[in-house]
C-alpha positions as CSV (number, residue, x, y, z in Angstrom):
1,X,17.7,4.8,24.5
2,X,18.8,2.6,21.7
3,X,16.8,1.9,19.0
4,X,15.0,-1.6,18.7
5,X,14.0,-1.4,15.2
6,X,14.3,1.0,12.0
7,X,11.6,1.6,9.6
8,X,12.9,2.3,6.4
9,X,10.8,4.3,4.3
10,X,8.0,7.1,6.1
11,X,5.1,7.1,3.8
12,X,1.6,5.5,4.1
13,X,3.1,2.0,4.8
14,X,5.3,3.1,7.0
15,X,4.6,5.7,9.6
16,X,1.8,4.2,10.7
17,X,4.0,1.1,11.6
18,X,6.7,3.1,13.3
19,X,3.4,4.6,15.0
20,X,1.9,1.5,16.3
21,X,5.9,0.1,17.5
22,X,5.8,3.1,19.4
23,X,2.6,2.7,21.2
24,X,3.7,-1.0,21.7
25,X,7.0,0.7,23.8
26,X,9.7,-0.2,21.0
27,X,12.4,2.8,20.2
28,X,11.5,3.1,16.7
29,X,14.4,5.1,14.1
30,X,12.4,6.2,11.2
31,X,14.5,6.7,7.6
32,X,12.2,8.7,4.7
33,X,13.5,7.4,1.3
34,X,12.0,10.4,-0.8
35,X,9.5,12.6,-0.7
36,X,6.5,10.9,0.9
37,X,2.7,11.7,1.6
38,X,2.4,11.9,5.2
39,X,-0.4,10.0,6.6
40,X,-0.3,11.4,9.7
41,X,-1.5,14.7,11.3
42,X,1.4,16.6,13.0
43,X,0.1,16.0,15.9
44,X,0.6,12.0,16.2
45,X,4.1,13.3,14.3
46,X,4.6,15.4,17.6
47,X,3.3,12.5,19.9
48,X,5.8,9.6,17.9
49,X,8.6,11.9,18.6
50,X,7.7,12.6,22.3
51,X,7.5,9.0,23.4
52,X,10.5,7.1,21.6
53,X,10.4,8.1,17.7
54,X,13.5,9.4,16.2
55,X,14.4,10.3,12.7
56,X,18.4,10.3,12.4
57,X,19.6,12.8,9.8
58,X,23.2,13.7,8.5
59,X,25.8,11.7,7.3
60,X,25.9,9.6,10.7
61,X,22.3,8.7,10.5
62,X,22.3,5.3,8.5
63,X,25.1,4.4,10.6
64,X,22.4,3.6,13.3
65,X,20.8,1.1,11.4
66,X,23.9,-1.3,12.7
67,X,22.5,-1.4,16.2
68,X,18.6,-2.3,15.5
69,X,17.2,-5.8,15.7
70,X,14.3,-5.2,13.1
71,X,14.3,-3.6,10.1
72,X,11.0,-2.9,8.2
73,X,11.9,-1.4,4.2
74,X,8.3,0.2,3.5
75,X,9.7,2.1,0.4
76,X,6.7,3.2,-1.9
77,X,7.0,1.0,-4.9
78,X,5.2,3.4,-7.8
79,X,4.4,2.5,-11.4
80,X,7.4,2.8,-13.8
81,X,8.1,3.8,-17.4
82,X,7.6,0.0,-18.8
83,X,4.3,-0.4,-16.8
84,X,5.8,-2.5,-14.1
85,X,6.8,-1.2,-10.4
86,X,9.4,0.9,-9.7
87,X,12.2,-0.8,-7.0
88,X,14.3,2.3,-7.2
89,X,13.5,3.3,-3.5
90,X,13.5,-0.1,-2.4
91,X,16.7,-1.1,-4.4
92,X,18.3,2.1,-2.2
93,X,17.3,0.8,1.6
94,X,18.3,-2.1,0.8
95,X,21.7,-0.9,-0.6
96,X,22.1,1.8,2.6
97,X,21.2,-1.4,4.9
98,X,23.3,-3.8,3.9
99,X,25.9,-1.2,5.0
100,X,25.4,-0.7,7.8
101,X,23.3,-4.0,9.2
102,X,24.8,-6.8,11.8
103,X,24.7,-10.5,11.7
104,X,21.5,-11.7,13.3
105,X,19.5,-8.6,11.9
106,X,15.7,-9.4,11.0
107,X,14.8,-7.5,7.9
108,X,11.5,-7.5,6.6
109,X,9.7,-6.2,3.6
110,X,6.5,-4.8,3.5
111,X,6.2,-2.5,0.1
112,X,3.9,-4.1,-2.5
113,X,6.1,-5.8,-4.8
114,X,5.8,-8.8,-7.5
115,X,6.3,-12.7,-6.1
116,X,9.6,-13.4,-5.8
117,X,10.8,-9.6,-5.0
118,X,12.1,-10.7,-1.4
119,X,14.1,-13.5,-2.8
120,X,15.3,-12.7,-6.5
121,X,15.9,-8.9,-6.2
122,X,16.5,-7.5,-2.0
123,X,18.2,-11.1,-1.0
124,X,21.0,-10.4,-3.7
125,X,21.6,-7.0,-2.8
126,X,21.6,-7.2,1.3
127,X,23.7,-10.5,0.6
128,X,26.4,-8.2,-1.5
129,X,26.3,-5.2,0.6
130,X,26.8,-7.1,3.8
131,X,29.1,-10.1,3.0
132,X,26.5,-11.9,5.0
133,X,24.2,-14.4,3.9
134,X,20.3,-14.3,4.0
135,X,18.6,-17.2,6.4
136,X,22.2,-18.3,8.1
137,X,23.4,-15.0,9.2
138,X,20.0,-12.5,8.9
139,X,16.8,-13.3,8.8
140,X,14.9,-12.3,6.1
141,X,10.9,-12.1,5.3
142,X,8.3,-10.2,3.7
143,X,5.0,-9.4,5.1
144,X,2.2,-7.2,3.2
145,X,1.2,-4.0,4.5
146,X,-2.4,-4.0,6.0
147,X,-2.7,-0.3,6.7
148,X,-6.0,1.1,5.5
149,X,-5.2,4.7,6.1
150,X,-7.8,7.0,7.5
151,X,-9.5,3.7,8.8
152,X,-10.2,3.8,12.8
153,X,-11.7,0.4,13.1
154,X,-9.0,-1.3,11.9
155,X,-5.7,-0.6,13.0
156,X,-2.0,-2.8,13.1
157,X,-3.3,-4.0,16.7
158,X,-6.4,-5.7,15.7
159,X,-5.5,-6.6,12.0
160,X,-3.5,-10.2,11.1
161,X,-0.8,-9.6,9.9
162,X,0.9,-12.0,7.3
163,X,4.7,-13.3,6.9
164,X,6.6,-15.5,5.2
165,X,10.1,-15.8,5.9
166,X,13.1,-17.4,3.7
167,X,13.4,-19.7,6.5
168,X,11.3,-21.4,9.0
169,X,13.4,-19.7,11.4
170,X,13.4,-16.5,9.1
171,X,9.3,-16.7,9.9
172,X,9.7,-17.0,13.2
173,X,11.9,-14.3,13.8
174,X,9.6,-12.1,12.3
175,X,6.8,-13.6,13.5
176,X,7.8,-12.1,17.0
177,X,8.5,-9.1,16.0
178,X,5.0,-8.5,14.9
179,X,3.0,-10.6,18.0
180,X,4.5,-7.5,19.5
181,X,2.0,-5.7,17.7
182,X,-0.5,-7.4,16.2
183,X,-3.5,-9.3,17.9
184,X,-3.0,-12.3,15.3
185,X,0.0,-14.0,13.2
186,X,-0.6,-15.8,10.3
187,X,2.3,-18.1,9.1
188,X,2.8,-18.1,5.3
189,X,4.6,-20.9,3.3
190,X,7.4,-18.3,2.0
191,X,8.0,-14.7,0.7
192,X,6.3,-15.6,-2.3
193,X,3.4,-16.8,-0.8
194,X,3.1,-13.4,1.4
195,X,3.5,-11.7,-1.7
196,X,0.8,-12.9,-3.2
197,X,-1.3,-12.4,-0.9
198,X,-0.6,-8.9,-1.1
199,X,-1.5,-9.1,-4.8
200,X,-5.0,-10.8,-4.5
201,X,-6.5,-8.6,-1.7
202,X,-5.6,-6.1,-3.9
203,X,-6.9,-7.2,-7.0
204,X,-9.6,-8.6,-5.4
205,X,-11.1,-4.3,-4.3
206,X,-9.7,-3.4,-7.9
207,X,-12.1,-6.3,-9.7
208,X,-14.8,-5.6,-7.7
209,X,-14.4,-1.7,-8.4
210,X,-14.7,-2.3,-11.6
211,X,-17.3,-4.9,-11.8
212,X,-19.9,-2.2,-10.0
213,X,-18.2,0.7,-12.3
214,X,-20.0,-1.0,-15.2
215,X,-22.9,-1.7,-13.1
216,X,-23.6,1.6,-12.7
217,X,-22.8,2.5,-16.2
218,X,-25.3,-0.6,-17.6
219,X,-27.9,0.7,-14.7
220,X,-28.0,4.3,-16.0
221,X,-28.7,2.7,-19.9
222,X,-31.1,1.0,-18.8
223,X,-32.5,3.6,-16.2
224,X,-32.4,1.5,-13.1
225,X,-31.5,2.8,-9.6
226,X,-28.1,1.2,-9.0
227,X,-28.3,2.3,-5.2
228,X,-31.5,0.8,-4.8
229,X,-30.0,-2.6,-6.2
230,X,-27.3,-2.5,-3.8
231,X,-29.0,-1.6,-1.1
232,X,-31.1,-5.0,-1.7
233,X,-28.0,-7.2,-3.0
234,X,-26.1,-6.6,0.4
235,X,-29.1,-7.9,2.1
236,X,-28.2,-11.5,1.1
237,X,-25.8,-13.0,4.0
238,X,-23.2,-15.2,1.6
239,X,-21.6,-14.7,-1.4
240,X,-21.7,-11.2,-1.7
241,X,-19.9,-7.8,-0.6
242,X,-21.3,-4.8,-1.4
243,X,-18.8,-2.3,-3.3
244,X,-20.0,1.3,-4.6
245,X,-19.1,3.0,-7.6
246,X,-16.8,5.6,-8.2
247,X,-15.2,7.6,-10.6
248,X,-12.0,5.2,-10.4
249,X,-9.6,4.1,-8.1
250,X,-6.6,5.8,-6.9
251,X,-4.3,5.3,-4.0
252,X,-0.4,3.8,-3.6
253,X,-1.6,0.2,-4.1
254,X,-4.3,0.4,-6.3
255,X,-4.0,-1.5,-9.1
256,X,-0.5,-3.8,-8.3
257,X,-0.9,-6.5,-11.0
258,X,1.2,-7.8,-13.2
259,X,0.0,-6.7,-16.6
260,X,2.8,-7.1,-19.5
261,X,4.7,-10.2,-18.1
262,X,3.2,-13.1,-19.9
263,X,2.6,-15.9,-19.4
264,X,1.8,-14.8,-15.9
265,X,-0.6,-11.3,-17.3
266,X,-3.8,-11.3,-14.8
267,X,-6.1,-10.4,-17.4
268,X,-9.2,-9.9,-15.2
269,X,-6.9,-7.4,-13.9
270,X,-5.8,-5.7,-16.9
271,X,-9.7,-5.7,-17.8
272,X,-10.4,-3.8,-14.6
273,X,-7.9,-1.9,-14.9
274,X,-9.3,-0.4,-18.8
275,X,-12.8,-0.2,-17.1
276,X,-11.3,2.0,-14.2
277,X,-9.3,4.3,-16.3
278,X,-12.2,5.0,-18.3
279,X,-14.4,6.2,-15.4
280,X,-13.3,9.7,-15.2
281,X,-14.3,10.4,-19.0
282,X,-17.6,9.0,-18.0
283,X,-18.3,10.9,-15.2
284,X,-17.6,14.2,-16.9
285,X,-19.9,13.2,-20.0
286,X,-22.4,12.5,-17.0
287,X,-21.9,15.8,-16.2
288,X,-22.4,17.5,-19.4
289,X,-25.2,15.3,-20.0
290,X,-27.3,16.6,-16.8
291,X,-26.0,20.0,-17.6
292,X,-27.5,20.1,-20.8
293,X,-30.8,18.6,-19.3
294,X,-31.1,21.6,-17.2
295,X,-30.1,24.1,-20.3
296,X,-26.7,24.4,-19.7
297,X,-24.0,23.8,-21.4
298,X,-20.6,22.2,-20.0
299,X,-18.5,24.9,-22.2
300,X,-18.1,27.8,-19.5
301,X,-20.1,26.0,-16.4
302,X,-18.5,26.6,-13.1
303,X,-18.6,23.2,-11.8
304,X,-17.8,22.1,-8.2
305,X,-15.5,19.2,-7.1
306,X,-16.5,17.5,-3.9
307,X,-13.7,15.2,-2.8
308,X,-10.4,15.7,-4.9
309,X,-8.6,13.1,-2.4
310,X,-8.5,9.2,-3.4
311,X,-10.0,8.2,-0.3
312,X,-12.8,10.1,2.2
313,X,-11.3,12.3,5.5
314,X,-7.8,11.5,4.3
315,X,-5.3,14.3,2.6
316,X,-3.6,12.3,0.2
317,X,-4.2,12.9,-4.0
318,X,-1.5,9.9,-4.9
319,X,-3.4,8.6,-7.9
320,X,-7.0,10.4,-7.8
321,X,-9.0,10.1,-10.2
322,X,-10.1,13.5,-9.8
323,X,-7.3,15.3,-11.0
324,X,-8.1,14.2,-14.7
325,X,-11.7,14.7,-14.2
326,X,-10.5,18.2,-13.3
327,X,-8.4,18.4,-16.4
328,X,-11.4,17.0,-18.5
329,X,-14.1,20.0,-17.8
């Protein structure tokens, strides 16, 4: 059967959407742009491939991407050398698309990425590879990922999912792509405003991460029961979301900011960003501390790590904070 769409890019953005189009009944190809943490157990792997999941390989592979309506580029977008994110992955999709893709061709992005990414950097170079231009011969959008993985309250079906196209007709385009999936589409103004959206529910779990890091630093100075404060905090029905402390954040989104490019610096952000990268110092001085309090000393102590993942009943280390708690004791 021939493909409908193509997700480019088989990491924790994107299997879980080729997963959810399959469910939905849409042949889904499925392109890995480097080596990727896979989200999935083998056994959804085994149930994707079983009920219209392909992954072309060999030199005729991209050559498929020519006959898809949809395609999704869920590259991972990691942090580079100068601080920023890395578009190498996405830069080479895009470039392998262009190739191949056919006039009337919806792409979408859905890596976390800067505002403006859609337009100033992938426009250019599916425009030049293809000879065809964005919103008149494609249609072209970007929507941010949603997947929470390891989450199984809240999957694609029952989570909105945001676009904003280049076009009004760009939005609409992929706006039914995604009612084919999704309970709920919200309309954005543009790509930019999608993007940013990405960036301030992101930022918004990073601040509050941090701002309940320092709480339960302040709370064991001043020898208060930070739990205990929660626990009665969350009681109160506006205005507040509970968030626990950690020994930092981790994960492939976590933090997306965009610290060094003043004027535009978030520097809440950055702020969280120092307070979170501290945490895993603090926790291993915690645990000399209360080592010493029971006679020990931390120099020779076998010492127990209970959760090396970023995230609970989910086998993925990208960006734990407990590899350099490891490296610290």
């Amino acid at each position: 059967m021939p493909a409908d769409l193509a997700v480019i890019g088989l990491g924790p953005y994107g299997l879980p959407l080729a997963q959810a189009a399959v469910a939905a009944g849409i042949p889904t190809l499925g392109y890995r742009t480097g080596p990727e943490a896979d989200p999935l157990t083998p056994a959804e792997v085994r149930r994707m491939l079983a009920t219209g999941f392909r992954t072309p390989t060999g030199p005729a592979g991209p050559a498929e991407l020519g006959r898809v309506r949809t395609a999704v580029i869920c590259a991972p977008t990691p942090p580079g050398a100068d601080g920023g994110l890395d578009l190498t992955q996405v830069e080479a999709a895009a470039r392998t698309l262009a190739a191949h893709m056919r006039p009337h061709t919806t792409v979408i992005l859905e890596s976390p990425v800067r505002p403006g990414t859609t337009e100033d950097f992938l426009r250019p170079l599916l425009e030049q590879g293809s000879g065809l231009r964005a919103g008149r011969d494609f249609h072209l959008a970007y929507s941010p990922s949603r997947v929470d993985p390891g989450n199984r309250d809240f999957t694609p079906a029952n989570t909105p999912k945001v676009i904003g196209g280049l076009t009004p007709a760009c939005t609409e385009s992929a706006a039914a792509f995604y009612s084919r999936l999704t309970d709920k589409v919200v309309r954005a103004r543009g790509p930019r405003e999608a993007e940013t959206v990405q960036l301030l529910e992101t930022n918004f779990r990073h601040v509050n991460i941090a701002l309940v890091n320092e709480m339960a630093v302040l709370c064991d100075d001043l020898g208060v029961d930070l739990w205990d404060v929660l626990r009665c905090a969350e009681t109160k029905p506006f205005g507040f979301h509970a968030f626990r402390p950690g020994p930092g954040v981790g994960g492939h989104s976590v933090p997306q900011d965009l610290t060094g490019r003043a004027p535009h610096s978030l520097r809440m952000v950055e702020l969280a960003q120092q307070v979170n990268a501290q945490m895993p110092r603090y926790v291993v001085q915690r645990a000399a501390a209360l080592l010493n309090e029971h006679g020990k000393s931390a120099r020779g102590a076998r010492i127990l790590l209970l959760g090396v993942t970023y995230k609970a009943d989910l086998a993925d280390q990208q960006a734990t904070p407990a590899e350099e708690i490891a490296t610290r004791l």
